[in-house]
C-alpha positions as CSV (number, residue, x, y, z in Angstrom):
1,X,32.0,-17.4,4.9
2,X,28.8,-16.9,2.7
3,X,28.8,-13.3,4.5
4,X,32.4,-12.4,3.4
5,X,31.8,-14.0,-0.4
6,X,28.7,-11.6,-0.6
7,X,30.8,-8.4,0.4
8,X,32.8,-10.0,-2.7
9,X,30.5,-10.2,-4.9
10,X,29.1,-6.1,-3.8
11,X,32.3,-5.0,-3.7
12,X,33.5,-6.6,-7.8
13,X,30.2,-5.6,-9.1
14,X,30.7,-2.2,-7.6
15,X,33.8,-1.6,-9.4
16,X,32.3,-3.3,-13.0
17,X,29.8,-0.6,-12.6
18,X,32.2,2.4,-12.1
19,X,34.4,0.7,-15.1
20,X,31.9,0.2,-17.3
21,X,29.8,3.1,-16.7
22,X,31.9,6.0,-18.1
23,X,32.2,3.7,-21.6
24,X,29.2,2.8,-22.4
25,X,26.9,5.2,-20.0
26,X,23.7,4.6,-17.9
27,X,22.6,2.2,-20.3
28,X,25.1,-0.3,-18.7
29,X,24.1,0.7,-14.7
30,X,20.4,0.1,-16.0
31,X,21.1,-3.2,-17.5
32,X,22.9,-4.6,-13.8
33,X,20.3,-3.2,-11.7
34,X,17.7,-4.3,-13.7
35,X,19.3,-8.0,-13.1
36,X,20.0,-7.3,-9.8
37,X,16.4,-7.1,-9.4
38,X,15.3,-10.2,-11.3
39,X,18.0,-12.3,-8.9
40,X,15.5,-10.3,-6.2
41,X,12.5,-11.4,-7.4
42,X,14.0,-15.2,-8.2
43,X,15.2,-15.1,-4.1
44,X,12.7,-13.3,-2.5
45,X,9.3,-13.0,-4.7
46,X,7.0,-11.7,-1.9
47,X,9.8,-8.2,-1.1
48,X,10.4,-7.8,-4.7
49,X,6.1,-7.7,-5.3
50,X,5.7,-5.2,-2.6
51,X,9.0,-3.1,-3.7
52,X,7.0,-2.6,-7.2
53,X,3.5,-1.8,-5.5
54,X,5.6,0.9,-3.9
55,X,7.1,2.0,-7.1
56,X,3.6,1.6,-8.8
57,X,1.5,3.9,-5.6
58,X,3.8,6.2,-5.1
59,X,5.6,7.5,-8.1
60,X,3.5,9.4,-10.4
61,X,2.4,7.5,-13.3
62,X,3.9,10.5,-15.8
63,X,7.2,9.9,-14.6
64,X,8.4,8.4,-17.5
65,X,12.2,7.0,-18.3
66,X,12.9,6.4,-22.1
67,X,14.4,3.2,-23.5
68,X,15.0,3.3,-27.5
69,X,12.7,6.5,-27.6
70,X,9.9,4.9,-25.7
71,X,8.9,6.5,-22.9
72,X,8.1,3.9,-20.1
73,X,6.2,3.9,-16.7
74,X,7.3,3.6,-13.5
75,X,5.2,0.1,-13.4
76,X,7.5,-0.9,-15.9
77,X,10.1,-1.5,-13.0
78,X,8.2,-4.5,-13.1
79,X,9.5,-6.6,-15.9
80,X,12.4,-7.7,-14.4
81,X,10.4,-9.0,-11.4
82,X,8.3,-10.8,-13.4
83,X,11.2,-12.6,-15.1
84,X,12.2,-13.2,-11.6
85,X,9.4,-14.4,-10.4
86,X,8.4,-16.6,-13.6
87,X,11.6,-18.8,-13.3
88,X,11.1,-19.2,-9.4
89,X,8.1,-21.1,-10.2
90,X,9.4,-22.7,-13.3
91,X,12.3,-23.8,-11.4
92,X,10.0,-24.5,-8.1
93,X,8.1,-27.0,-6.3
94,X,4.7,-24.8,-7.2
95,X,4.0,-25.7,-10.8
96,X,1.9,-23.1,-13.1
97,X,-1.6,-23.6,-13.2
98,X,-3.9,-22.0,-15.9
99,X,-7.8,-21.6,-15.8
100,X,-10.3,-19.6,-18.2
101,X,-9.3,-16.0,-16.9
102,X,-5.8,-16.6,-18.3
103,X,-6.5,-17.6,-21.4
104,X,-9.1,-14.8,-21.6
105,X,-6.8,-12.7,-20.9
106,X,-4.5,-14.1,-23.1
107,X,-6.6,-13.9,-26.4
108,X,-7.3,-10.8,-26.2
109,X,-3.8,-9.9,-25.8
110,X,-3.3,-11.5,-29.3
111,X,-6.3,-9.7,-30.8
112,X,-4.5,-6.2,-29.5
113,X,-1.2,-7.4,-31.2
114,X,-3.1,-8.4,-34.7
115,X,-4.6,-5.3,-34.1
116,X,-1.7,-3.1,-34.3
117,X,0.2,-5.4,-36.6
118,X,-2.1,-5.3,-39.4
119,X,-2.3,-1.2,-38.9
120,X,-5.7,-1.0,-37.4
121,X,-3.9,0.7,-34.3
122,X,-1.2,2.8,-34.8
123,X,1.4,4.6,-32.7
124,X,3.5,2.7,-29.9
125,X,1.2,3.3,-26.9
126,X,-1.5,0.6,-27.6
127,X,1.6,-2.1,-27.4
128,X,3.0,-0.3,-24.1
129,X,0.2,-0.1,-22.7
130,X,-1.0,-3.5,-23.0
131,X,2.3,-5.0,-22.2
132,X,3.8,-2.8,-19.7
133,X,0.5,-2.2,-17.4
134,X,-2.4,-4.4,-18.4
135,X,-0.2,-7.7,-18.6
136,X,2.1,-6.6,-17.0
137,X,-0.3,-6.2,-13.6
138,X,-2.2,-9.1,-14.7
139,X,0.7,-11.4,-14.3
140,X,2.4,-10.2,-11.5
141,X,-1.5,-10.2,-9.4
142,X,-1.3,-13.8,-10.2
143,X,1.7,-14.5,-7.6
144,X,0.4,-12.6,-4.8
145,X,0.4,-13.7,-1.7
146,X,-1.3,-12.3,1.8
147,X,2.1,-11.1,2.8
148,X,1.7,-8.6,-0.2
149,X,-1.6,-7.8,0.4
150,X,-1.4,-6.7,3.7
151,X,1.3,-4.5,2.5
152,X,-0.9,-3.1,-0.4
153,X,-2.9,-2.0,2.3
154,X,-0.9,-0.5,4.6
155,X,0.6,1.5,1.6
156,X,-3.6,2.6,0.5
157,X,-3.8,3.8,4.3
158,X,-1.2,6.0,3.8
159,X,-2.3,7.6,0.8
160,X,-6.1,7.8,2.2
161,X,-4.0,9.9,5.0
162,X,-2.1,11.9,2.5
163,X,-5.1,12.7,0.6
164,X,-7.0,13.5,4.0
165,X,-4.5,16.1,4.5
166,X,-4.1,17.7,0.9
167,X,-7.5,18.4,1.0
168,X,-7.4,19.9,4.3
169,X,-4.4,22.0,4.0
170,X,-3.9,22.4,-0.2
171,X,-0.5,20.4,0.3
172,X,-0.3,19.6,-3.6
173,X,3.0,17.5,-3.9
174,X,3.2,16.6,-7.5
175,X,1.7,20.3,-8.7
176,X,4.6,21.1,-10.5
177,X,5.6,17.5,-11.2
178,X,7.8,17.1,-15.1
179,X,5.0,19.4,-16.5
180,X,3.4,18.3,-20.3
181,X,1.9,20.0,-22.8
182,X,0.7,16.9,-23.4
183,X,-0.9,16.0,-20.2
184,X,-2.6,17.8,-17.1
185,X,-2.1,15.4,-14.9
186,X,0.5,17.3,-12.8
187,X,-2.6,20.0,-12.2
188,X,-5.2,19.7,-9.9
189,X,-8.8,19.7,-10.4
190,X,-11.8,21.2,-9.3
191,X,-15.0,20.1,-8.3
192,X,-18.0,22.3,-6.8
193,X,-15.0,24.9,-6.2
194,X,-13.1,22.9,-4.1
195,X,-9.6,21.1,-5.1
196,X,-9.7,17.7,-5.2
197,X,-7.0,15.2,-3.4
198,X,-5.7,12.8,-5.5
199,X,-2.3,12.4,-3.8
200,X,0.2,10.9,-6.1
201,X,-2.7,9.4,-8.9
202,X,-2.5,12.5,-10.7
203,X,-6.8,12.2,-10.9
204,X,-8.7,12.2,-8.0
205,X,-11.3,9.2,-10.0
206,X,-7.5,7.0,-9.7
207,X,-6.7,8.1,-6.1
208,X,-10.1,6.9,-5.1
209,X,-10.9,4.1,-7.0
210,X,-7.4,2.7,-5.8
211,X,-8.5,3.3,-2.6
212,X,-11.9,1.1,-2.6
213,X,-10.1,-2.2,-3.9
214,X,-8.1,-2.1,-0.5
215,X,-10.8,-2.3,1.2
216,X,-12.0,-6.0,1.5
217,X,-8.4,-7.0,1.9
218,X,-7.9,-4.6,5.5
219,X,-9.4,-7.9,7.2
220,X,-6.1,-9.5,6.7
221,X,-4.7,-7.4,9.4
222,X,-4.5,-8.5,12.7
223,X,-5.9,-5.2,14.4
224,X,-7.6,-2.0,13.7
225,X,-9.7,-3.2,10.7
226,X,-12.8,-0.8,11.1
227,X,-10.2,2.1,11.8
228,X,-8.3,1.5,8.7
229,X,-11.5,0.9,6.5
230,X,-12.9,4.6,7.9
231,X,-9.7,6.0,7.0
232,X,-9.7,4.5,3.3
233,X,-13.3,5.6,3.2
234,X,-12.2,9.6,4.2
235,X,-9.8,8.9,1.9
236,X,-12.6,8.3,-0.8
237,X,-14.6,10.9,0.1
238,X,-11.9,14.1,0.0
239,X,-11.3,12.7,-3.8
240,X,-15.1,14.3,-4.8
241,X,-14.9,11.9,-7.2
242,X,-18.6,10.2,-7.7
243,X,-17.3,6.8,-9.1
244,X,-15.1,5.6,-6.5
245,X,-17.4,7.0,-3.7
246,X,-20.3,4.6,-5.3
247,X,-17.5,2.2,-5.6
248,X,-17.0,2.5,-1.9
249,X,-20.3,2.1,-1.1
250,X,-20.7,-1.1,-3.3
251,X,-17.7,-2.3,-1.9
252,X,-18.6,-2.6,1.6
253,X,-22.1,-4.0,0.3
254,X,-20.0,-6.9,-1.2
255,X,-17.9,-7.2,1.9
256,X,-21.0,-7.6,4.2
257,X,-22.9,-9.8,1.9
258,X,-19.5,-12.1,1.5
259,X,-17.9,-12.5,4.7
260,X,-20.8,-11.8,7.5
261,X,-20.6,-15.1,8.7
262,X,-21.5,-14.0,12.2
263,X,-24.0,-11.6,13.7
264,X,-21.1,-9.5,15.3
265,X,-19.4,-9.4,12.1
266,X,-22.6,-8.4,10.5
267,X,-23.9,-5.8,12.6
268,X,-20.5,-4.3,12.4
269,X,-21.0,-4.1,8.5
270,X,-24.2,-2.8,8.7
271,X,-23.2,0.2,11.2
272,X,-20.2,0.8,8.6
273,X,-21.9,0.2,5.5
274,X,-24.4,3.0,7.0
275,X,-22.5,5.2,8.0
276,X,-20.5,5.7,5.3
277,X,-23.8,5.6,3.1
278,X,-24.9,8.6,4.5
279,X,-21.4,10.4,4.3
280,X,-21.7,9.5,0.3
281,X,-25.1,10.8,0.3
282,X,-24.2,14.1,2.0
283,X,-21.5,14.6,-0.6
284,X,-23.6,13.8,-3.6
285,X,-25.9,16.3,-2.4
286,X,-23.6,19.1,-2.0
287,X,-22.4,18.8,-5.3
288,X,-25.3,18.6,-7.2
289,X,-26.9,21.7,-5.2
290,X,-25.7,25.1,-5.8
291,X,-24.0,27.2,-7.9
292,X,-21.9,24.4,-9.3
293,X,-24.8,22.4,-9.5
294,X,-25.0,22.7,-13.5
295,X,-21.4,21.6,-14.0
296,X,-21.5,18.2,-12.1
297,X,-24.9,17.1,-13.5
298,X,-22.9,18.2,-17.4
299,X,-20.1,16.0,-16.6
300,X,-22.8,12.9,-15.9
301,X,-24.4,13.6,-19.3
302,X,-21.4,13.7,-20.9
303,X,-20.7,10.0,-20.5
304,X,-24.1,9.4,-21.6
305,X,-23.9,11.5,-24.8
306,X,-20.2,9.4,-25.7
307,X,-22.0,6.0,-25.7
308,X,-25.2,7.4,-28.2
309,X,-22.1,9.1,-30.2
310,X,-20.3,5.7,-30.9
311,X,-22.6,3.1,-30.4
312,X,-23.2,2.8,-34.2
313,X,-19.2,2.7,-34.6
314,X,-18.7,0.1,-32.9
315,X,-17.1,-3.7,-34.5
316,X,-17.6,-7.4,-33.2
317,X,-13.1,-7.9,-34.0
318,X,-11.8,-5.0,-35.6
319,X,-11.1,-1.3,-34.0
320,X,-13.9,1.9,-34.7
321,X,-10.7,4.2,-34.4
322,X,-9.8,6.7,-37.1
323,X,-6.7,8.3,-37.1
324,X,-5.9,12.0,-38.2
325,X,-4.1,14.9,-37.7
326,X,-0.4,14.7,-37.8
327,X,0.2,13.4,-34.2
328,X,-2.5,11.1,-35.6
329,X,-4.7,11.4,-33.1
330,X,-7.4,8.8,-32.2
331,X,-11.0,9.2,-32.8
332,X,-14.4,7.8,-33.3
333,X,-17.3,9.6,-35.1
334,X,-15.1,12.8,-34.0
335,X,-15.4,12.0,-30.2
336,X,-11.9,11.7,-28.4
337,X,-12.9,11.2,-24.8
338,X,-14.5,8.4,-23.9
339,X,-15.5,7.9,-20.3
340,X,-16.0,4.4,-19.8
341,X,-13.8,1.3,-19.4
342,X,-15.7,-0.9,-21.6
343,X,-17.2,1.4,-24.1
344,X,-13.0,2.3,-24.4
345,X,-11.8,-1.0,-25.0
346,X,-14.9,-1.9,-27.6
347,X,-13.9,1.1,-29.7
348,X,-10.2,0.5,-29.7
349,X,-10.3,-3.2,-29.7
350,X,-14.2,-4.6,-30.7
351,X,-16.7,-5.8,-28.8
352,X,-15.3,-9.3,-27.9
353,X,-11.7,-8.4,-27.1
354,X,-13.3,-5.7,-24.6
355,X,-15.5,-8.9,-23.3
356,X,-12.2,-10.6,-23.0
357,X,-10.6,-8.3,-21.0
358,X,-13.4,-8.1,-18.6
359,X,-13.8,-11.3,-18.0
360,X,-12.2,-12.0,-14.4
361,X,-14.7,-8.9,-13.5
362,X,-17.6,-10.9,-14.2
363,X,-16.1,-13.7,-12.5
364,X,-15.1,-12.0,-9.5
365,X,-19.2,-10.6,-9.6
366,X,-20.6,-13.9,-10.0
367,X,-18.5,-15.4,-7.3
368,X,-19.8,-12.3,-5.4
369,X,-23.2,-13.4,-6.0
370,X,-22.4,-16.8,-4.6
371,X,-20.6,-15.7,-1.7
372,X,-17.7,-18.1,-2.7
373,X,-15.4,-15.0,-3.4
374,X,-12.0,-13.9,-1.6
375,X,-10.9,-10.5,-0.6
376,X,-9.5,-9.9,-4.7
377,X,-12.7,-11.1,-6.2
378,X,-14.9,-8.5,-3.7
379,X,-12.1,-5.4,-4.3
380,X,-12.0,-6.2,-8.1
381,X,-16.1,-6.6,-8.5
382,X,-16.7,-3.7,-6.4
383,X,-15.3,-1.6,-9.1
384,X,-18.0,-1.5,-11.3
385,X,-19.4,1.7,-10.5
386,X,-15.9,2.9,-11.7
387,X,-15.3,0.9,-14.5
388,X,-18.6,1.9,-16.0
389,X,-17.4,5.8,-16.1
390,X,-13.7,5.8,-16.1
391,X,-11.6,4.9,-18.8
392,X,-8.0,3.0,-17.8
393,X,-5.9,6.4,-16.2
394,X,-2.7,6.9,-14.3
395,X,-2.4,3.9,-11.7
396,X,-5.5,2.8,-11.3
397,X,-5.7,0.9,-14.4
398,X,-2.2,-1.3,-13.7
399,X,-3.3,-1.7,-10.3
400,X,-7.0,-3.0,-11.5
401,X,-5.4,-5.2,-14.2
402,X,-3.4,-6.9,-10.8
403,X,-6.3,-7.3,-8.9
404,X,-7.8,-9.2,-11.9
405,X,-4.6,-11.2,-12.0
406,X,-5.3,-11.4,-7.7
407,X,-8.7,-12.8,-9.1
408,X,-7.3,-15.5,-11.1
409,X,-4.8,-16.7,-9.0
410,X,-7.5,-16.6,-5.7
411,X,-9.7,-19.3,-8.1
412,X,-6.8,-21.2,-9.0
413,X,-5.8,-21.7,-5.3
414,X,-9.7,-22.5,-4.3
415,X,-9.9,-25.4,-7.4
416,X,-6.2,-26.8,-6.2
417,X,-7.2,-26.7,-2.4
418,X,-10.7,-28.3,-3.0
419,X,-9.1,-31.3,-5.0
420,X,-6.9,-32.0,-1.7
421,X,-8.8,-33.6,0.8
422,X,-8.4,-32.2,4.2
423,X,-7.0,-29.1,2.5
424,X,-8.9,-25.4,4.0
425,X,-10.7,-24.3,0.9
426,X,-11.8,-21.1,3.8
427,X,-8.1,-20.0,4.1
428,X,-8.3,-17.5,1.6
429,X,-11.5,-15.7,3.7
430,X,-10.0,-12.8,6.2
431,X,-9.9,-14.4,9.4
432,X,-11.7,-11.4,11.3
433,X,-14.6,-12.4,9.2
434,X,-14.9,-16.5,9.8
């Protein structure tokens, strides 16, 4: 019976879609399949998570879809999920918890807002970028579960693969993807003369940083661990990229400090965290030898030069941006680019917003310190090195704004487990590394 009422209920909402379509357009198909999504997400939360990490990894970040003129993500996909999910677990047996992270979170959310309220910030893409990517991945990082994980990691494998072989064989997918005058992120680039992969990140810095958070969380599968964790390093490597490749090597540094709670385990950290040491080594030399020695070493002073160039700019509440041109282009003290996650969101935001945002990083580092961290707060800590020389780009920065939300919801599950007695406080550890 429910079977044949279902093939109803497809079958009438087929034909209100080929009624209403040719009336009032696509606008009306987009409208039922975005709540045909958020009945997903109510039903099945865990599916409809890894359906928008699949949406997030492997659609180019550029591919944009307009609604009222504003050109939107494919992480935007999201949205409905999150409305999904949200009245799951109002409606549920799981009430919602809040701790500090949130609320950091959460202020400086309403600083951005004021921000571009009062005319500090102007032009759309502050507001869609904080709420379509940053809050967006926050939230939806707070109601993951293993299930999700293991999927996020299966999904990094495939793209460590796919960049293993564009670098080997030049097999540049997205080359000529919905080319920009306003971007270059459909173009590959170069380093030491060689093209970097970068898969479907449209940077290689993305592609790899991306690739380092799924590393502490390739314990949760049940086999292959260290092959997996070579392959996401490869991965790392072929990007060229000297961020994510320190990144990696922190990483793993984190992961054998955290979860070696056996000699095996850590003697099989050591080997890896070794040999993959010396791989990163044997890179960094190559590309700071040579003839394309000069332009490597320029593109490390560069991010030092942008900090003594708007260091003076910078406020405690209030943004250092100035705005000119007709396409009112952003600057500070004339300098565009900035290079640095931070140092970006203290000129665009001040000082203690960018502290705000940053927060669950420097949780997830002192947890790290402790060895009381999970897989999230390892991946998201480890990306320091990164954070410190990249500003938020393409994918990367929704995924790392869900690993923070991962962060959040991994200390809200430790507090609520430790408060139950003869609850596992360890569940949340990889179970290869008990």
């Amino acid at each position: 019976m429910k079977q044949a009422l279902s093939w109803a209920a497809l079958v009438a909402t087929a034909l209100i879609i080929g009624f209403l379509t040719p009336i009032y357009g696509l606008s009306i198909l987009a409208c039922i399949l975005a709540l045909a999504v958020l009945v997903l997400a109510y039903k099945k939360p865990e599916l409809a998570l890894i359906l928008w990490l699949l949406t997030v990894v492997f659609v180019p970040s550029w591919t944009n879809v307009y609604v009222g003129g504003i050109g939107l993500p494919p992480a935007a996909f999201g949205v409905p999920i999150l409305l999904g999910i949200g009245l799951s677990r109002v409606f549920g047996p799981e009430p919602v918890r809040i701790n500090r992270m949130d609320i950091a979170i959460g202020l400086a959310t309403l600083m951005v807002l004021f921000l571009s309220f009062t005319g500090e910030l102007r032009g759309i893409v502050f507001v869609r970028d904080l709420l379509v990517l940053w809050v967006l991945g926050y939230l939806l990082g707070r109601n993951v579960t293993v299930k999700v994980t293991r999927a996020y990691v299966i999904m990094m494998t495939v793209v460590a693969a796919w960049g293993i072989v564009e670098f080997f064989f030049g097999m540049h997918l997205f080359l000529e993807w919905m080319p920009s005058p306003s971007h270059t992120l459909n173009l590959i680039q170069e380093r030491a003369g060689v093209s970097r992969s970068e898969a479907s990140f449209g940077h290689g810095i993305a592609y790899g940083a991306t690739l380092a958070m799924a590393i502490p969380f390739a314990h949760q599968l049940r086999k292959n661990v260290v092959l997996v964790q070579a392959l996401l390093a490869a991965g790392i490597l072929v990007s060229l990229s000297r961020g994510p490749m320190l990144a990696l090597a922190f990483t793993l540094i984190l992961t054998a400090w955290v979860f070696s709670s056996s000699g095996k385990t850590r003697l099989r950290y050591t080997v890896l965290a070794v040999a993959v040491g010396g791989a990163v080594y044997t890179v960094m030399s190559g590309l700071y030898s040579g003839v394309y020695s000069g332009e490597v070493a320029g593109s490390g002073n560069a991010r030092l030069d942008q900090y003594g160039l708007v260091r003076d700019s910078l406020h405690w509440m209030s943004s250092a941006l100035t705005f000119v041109g007709q396409d009112a282009s952003p600057l500070v003290n004339g300098v565009q680019l900035i290079d640095s996650t931070p140092l970006r969101f203290a000129v665009n935001f001040g000082i203690i917003t960018a502290v705000l945002f940053l927060v669950p990083v420097l949780v997830a580092a002192v947890r790290c310190v402790k060895r009381t961290a999970g897989p999230a707060s390892v991946a998201l800590a480890g990306q320091i090195p990164v954070l410190l020389v990249t500003s938020p780009i393409t994918q990367w920065q929704v995924l790392l704004f869900f690993m923070m939300g991962m962060v959040a919801a991994e200390r809200v599950r430790k507090t609520h487990q430790s408060s139950e007695p003869g609850t596992d406080v360890e569940s949340q550890v990889p179970v290869s590394a008990r």
